[in-house]
C-alpha positions in Angstrom: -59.3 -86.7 -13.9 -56.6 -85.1 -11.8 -52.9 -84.8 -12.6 -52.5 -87.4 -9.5 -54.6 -90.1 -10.9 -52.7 -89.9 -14.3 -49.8 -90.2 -13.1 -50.8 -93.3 -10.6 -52.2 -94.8 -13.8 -49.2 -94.6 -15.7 -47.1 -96.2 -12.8 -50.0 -99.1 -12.7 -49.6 -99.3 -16.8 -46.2 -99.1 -16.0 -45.9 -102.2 -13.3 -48.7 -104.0 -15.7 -46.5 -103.7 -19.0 -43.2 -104.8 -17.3 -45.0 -107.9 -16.0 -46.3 -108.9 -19.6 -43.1 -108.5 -21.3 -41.4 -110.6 -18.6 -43.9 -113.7 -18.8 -43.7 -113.5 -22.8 -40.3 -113.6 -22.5 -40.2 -116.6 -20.1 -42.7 -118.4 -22.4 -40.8 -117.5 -25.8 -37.6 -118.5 -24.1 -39.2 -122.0 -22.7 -41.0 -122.6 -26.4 -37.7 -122.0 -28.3 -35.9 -124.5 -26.0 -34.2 -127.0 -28.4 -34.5 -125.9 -31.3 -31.3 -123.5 -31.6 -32.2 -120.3 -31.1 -31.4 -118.5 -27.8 -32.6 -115.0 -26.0 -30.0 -112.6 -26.8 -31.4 -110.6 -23.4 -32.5 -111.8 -19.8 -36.1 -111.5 -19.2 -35.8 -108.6 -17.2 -34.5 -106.3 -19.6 -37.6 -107.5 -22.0 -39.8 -106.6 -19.0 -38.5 -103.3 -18.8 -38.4 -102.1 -22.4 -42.1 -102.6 -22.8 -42.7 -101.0 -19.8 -40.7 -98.1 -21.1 -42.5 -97.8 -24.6 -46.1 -98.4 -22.9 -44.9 -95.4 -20.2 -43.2 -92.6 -22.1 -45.2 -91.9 -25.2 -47.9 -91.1 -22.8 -45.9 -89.3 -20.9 -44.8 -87.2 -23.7 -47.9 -86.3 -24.9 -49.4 -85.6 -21.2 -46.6 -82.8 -21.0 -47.2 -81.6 -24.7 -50.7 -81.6 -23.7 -49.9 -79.5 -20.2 -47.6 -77.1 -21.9 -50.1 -76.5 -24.8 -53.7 -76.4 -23.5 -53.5 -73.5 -21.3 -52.3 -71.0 -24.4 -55.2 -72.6 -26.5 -58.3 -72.5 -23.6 -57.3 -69.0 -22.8 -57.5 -68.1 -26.8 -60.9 -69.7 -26.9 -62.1 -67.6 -23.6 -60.9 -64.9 -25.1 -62.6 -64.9 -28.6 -66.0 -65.9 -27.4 -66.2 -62.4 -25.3 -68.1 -59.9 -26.9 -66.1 -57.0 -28.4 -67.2 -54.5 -26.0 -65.2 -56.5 -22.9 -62.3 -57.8 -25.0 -59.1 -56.7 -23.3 -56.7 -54.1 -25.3 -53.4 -54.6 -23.6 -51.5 -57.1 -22.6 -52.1 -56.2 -18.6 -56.0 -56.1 -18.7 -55.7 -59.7 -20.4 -53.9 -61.3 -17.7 -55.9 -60.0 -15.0 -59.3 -60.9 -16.5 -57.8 -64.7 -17.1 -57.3 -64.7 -13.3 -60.5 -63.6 -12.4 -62.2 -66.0 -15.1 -59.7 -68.7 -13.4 -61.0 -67.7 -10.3 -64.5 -67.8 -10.9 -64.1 -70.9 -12.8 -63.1 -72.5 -9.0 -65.1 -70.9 -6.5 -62.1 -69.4 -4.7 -60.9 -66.1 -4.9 -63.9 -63.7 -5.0 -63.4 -59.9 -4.2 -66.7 -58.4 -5.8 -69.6 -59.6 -8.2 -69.1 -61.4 -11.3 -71.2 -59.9 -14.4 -73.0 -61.8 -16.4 -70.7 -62.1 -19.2 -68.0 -63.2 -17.1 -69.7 -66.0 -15.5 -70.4 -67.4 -19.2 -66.3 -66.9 -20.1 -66.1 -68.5 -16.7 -68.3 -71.7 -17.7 -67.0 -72.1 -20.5 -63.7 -72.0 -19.2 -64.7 -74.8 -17.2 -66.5 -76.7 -20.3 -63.0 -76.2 -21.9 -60.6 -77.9 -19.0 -63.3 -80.5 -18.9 -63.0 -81.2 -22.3 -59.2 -81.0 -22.6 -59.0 -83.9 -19.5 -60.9 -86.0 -21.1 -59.3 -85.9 -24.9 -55.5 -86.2 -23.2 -56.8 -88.7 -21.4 -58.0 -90.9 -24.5 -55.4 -90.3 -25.9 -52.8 -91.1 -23.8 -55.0 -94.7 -23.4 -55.0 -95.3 -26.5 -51.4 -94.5 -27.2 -50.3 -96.5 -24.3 -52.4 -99.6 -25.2 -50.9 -99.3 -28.8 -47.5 -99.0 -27.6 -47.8 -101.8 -25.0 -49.2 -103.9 -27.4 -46.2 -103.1 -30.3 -43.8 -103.5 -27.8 -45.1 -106.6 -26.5 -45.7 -108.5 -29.8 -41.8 -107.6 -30.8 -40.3 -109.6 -27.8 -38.4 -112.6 -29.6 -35.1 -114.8 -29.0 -32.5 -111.9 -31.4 -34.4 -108.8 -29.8 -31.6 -106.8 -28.0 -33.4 -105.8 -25.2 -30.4 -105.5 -23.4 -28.6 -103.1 -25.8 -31.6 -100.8 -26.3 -32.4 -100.8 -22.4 -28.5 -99.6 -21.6 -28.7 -97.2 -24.5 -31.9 -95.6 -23.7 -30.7 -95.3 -20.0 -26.8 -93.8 -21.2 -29.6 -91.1 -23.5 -31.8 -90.5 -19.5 -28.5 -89.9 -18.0 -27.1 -87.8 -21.0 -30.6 -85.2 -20.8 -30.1 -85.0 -16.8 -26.6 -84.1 -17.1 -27.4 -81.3 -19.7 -30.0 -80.4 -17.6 -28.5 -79.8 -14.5 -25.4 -77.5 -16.7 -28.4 -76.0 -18.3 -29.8 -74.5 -15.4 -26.0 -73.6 -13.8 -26.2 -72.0 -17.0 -29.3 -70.0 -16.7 -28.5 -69.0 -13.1 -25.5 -67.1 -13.9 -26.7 -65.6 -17.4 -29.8 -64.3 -14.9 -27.5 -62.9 -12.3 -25.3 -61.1 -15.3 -27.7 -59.5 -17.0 -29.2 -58.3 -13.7 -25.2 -57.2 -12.5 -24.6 -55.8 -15.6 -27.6 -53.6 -15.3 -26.3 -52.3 -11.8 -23.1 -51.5 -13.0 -24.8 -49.0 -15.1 -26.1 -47.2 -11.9 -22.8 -47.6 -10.0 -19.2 -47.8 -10.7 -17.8 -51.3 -10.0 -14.8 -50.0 -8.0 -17.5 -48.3 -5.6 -19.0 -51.5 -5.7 -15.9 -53.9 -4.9 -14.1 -51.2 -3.0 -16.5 -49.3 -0.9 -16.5 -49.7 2.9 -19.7 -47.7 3.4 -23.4 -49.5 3.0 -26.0 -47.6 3.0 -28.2 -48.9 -0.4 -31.1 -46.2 0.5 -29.1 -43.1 -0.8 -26.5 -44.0 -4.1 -25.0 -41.1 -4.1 -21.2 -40.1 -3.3 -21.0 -39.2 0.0 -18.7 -36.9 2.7 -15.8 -39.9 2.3 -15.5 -39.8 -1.4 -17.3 -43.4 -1.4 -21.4 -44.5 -2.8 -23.9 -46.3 -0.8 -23.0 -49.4 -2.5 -19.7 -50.5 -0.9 -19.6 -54.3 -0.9 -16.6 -54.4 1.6 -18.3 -54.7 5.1 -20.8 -57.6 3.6 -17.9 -59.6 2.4 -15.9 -58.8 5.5 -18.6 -60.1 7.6 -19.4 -63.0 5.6 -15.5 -64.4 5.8 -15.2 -63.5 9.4 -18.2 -65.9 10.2 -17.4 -68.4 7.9 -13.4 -68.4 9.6 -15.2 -68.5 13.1 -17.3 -71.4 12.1 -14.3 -73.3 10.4 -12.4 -72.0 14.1 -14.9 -74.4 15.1 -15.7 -76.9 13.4 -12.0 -78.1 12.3 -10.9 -79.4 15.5 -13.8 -80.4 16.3 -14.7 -82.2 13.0 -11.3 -83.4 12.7 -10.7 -85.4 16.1 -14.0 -86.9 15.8 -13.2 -88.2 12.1 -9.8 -89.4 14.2 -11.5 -90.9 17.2 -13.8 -92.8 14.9 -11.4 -93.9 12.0 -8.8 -94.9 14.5 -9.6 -95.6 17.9 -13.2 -96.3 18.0 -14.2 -99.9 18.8 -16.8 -100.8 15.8 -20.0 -100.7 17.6 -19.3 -97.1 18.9 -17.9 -96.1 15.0 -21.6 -97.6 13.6 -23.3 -95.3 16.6 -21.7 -91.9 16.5 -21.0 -91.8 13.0 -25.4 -91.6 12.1 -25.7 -89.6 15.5 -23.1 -86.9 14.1 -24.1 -87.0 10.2 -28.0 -85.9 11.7 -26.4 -82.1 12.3 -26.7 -82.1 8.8 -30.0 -82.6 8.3 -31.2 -80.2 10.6 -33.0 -77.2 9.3 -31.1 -74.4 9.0 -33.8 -72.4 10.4 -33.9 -74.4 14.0 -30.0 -73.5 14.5 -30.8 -69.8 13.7 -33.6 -70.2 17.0 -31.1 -71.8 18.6 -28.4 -69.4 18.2 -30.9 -66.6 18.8 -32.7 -67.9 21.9 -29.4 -70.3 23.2 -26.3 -69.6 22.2 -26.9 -66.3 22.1 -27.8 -65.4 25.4 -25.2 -68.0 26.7 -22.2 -65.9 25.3 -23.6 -62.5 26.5 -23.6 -64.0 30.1 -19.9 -65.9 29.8 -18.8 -62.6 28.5 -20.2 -60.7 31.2 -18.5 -63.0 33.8 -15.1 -62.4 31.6 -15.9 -58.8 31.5 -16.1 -58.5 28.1 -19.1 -57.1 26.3 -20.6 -59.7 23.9 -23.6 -58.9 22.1 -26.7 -61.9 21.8 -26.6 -61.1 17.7 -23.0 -61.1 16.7 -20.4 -62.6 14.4 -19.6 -64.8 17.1 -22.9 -66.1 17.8 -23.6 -66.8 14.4 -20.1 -68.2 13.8 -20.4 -70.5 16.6 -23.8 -72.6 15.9 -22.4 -72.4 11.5 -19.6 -74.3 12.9 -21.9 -76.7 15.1 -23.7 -76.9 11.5 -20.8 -78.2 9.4 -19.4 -80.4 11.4 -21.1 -83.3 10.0 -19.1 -82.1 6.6 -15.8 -82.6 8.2 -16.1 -85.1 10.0 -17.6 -87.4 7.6 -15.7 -86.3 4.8 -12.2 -86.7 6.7 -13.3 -89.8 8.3 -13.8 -91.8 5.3 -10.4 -89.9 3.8 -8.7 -91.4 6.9 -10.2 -95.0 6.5 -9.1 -94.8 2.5 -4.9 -94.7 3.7 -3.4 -97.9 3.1 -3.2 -100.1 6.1 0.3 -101.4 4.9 1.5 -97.5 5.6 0.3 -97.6 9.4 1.7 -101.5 9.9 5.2 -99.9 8.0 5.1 -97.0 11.1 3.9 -99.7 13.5 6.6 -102.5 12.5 9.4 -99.6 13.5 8.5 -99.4 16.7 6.6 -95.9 16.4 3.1 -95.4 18.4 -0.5 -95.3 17.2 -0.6 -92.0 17.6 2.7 -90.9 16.3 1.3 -93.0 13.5 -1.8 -91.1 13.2 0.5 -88.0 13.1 3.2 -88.8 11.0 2.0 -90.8 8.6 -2.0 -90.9 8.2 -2.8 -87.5 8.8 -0.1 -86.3 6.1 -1.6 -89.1 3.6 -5.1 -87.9 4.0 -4.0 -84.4 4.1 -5.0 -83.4 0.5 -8.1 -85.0 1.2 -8.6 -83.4 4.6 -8.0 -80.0 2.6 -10.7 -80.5 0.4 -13.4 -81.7 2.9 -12.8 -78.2 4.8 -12.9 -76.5 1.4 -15.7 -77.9 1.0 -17.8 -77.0 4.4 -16.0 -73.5 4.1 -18.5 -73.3 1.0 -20.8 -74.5 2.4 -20.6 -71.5 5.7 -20.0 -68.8 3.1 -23.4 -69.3 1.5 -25.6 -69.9 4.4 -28.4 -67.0 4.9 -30.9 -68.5 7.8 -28.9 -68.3 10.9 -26.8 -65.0 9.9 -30.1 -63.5 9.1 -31.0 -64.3 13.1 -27.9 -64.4 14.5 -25.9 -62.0 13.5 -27.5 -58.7 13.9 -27.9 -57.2 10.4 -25.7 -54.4 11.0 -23.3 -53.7 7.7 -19.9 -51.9 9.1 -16.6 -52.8 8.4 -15.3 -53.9 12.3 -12.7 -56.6 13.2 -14.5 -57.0 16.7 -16.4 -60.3 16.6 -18.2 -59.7 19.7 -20.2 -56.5 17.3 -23.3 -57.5 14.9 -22.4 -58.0 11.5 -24.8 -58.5 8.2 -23.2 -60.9 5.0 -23.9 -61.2 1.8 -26.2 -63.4 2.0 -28.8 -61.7 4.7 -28.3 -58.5 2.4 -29.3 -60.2 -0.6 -32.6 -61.6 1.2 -33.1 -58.1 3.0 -32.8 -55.8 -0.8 -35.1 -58.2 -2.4 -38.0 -58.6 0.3 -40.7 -56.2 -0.1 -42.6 -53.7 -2.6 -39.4 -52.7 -4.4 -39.0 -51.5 -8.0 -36.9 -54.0 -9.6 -34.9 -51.8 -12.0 -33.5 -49.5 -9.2 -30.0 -50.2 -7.9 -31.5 -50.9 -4.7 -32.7 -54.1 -5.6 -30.2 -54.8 -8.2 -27.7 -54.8 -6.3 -29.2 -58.4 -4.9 -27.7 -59.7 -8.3 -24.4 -58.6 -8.4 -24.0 -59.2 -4.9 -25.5 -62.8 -5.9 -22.6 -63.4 -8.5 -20.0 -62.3 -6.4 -20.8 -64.7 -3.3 -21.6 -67.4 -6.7 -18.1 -67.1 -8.5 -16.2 -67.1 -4.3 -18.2 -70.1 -3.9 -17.6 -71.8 -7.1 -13.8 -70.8 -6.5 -13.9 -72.9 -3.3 -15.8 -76.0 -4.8 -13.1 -76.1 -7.5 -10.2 -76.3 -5.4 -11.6 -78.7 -3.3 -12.7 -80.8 -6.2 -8.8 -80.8 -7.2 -7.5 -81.9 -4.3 -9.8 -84.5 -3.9 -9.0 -85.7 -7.1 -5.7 -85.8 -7.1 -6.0 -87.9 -3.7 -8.3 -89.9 -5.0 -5.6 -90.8 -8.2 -3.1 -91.3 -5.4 -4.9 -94.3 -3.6 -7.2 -96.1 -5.4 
């Protein structure tokens, strides 16, 4: 029985046990009627707690189970081969598991199997067969038991309602800690991986270098490494201020147009039609930029007589700030629609204009707000990879010409950890500390836009 099937089977157990617990509830309710005694909880909550206890206990033991068997089958495999074919390090072991694995499903196949591997291999497969069919017992039998338990303990002073809300405050407590958890792992991972860079290169070559060249570490003709971070970062804030060139008053007049002067038919239209930017692949803007946008800027430049290449800073800067509109503009507009209507009937009532009201007085509330929201999508520019990796022409030098190629932190990341690369050479290391820089900017943005938006939000609600 597949993984798929358990899991449907669970969710029919689950849908089963809930119903149960709510009709013994109704009847204990209905038979207890007059004589006193009344259900502490509503029905529901009786419903869902034997749900819960006929679902989770299986559920535990299905992962136990996952986590455990393979460790075990693999141990067995490995002690029934004779002594002549055992593996001696821990290298040989894990490629004859694969190949057992991959005779053991038919796909996979590079040469012939000898004879002793095809018995490992069938039993391999006696082995999975028999571990499906002893989880899935037992998770039956657990379920049944626990459904049944559960069941049998619904009566008028059960707190169904307390233990629900506490065992859902305990599901929220574990997916909080998860979630800081893995923030937690991430940047552990990157230091360690930084930290072993920085024994290859000296962090001021690193931080200050304006030459990038990760192929050859050592000091060059100008005094500076290979390693200099400088024209990565330089490009990656001269894209992301071209995009926000963009999107700002862009974002921000349609946030104004809809929070202000839009009838409500056109707001409940534009607003959806706007917010679906967002959910575009980044990876259709970078063909857009590449095969549109692109071209379309090399030819307006042309006319201009300027010289504009198809992969620049500007093309990629252009279609990022098409990208984060959405963020602006839906952030600011509900900012806007959050300032007290009394302020804009106070500006009205003196005689002053709607739009010397939007000026004056709404835009300066929702300032701290608006602050935030571009904050926010300036994050959000600083860490995209897909259409600077198309767009913007992979070519690390410090320039402040926007119409030139550029390369960002981001596409050099992707670009020193993408093919056959030893992973303890500075070449590839690098990709971490890199990593934690454009991590600690980006976490220094999303703070202070998490400040000012709180200290708007203590202002007005």
């Amino acid at each position: 029985m597949s993984n798929l099937v358990l899991m449907t089977l669970l969710l029919m157990v689950m849908a089963l046990a809930y119903q149960l617990g709510l009709t013994r509830s109704k009847r204990v309710a209905v038979t207890t009627n007059g004589t006193g005694f009344r259900m502490h909880s509503r029905p529901t909550y009786h419903g869902m707690l034997v749900a819960f206890w006929a679902v989770v206990p299986a559920a535990a033991i299905f992962a136990v189970w996952s986590l455990a068997q393979p460790g075990i089958i693999n141990a067995l495999v490995l002690a029934q081969l004779p002594p002549e074919f055992q593996p001696t390090t821990d290298t040989e072991q894990r490629i004859l598991l694969r190949r057992l694995a991959n005779l053991a499903s038919g796909f996979g196949l590079t040469e012939e199997a000898a004879d002793y591997e095809l018995a490992a291999a069938a039993y391999l497969n006696q082995l999975h067969g028999i571990g499906r069919t002893l989880m899935t017992a037992l998770m039956a039998a657990v379920a049944a038991t626990a459904l049944v338990l559960a069941w049998r303990r619904i009566e008028p002073h059960l707190r169904a309602r307390n233990q629900m809300e506490s065992i859902i405050r305990w599901l929220l407590i574990i997916c909080s800690t998860v979630a800081i958890l893995t923030t937690v792992g991430i940047v552990l991972s990157m230091l360690g991986e930084a930290f072993r860079f920085f024994t290859f290169v000296n962090p001021l070559d690193f931080f200050f270098g304006t030459t990038w060249n990760p192929r050859f570490s050592t000091v060059g003709t100008d005094g500076q490494t290979g390693f200099g971070m400088l024209p990565l970062l330089w490009g990656t804030l001269m894209i992301a201020l071209i995009a926000l060139a963009v999107a700002i008053p862009v974002g921000l007049m349609a946030a104004i147009y809809m929070a202000e002067y839009a009838p409500s038919k056109v707001r409940s239209t534009a607003k959806p039609i706007i917010e679906v930017l967002a959910g575009i692949p980044t990876i259709v803007y970078g063909f857009f930029a590449l095969i549109t946008v692109g071209p379309f800027l090399n030819q307006l430049g042309a006319s201009f007589g300027l010289e504009i290449r198809t992969t620049s800073a500007l093309t990629a800067g252009v279609v990022m700030g098409i990208m984060i509109i959405p963020f602006i503009s839906s952030l600011s507009d509900d900012i806007i629609t959050q300032v007290p209507k009394a302020m804009r009937d106070g500006s009205l009532g003196l005689g002053a204009t709607k739009s010397e009201t939007i000026r004056k007085v709404v835009l300066p509330a929702a300032l701290p707000g608006i602050v935030g929201a571009i904050l926010l999508a300036a994050s959000r520019a600083i860490g995209e990879t897909m259409i600077v990796v198309l767009a913007a022409g992979n070519s690390p030098v410090l320039t402040a010409n926007p119409f030139e190629a550029v390369s960002t932190m981001t596409v050099t990341i992707v670009n020193q950890l993408t093919g056959d690369l030893d992973f303890a050479s500075p070449q590839s290391l690098v990709a971490f500390a890199l990593g934690l820089t454009l991590f600690v900017i980006t976490l220094l943005l999303n703070v202070v836009a998490l400040v000012i938006v709180r200290k708007y939000r203590e202002q007005y609600e």
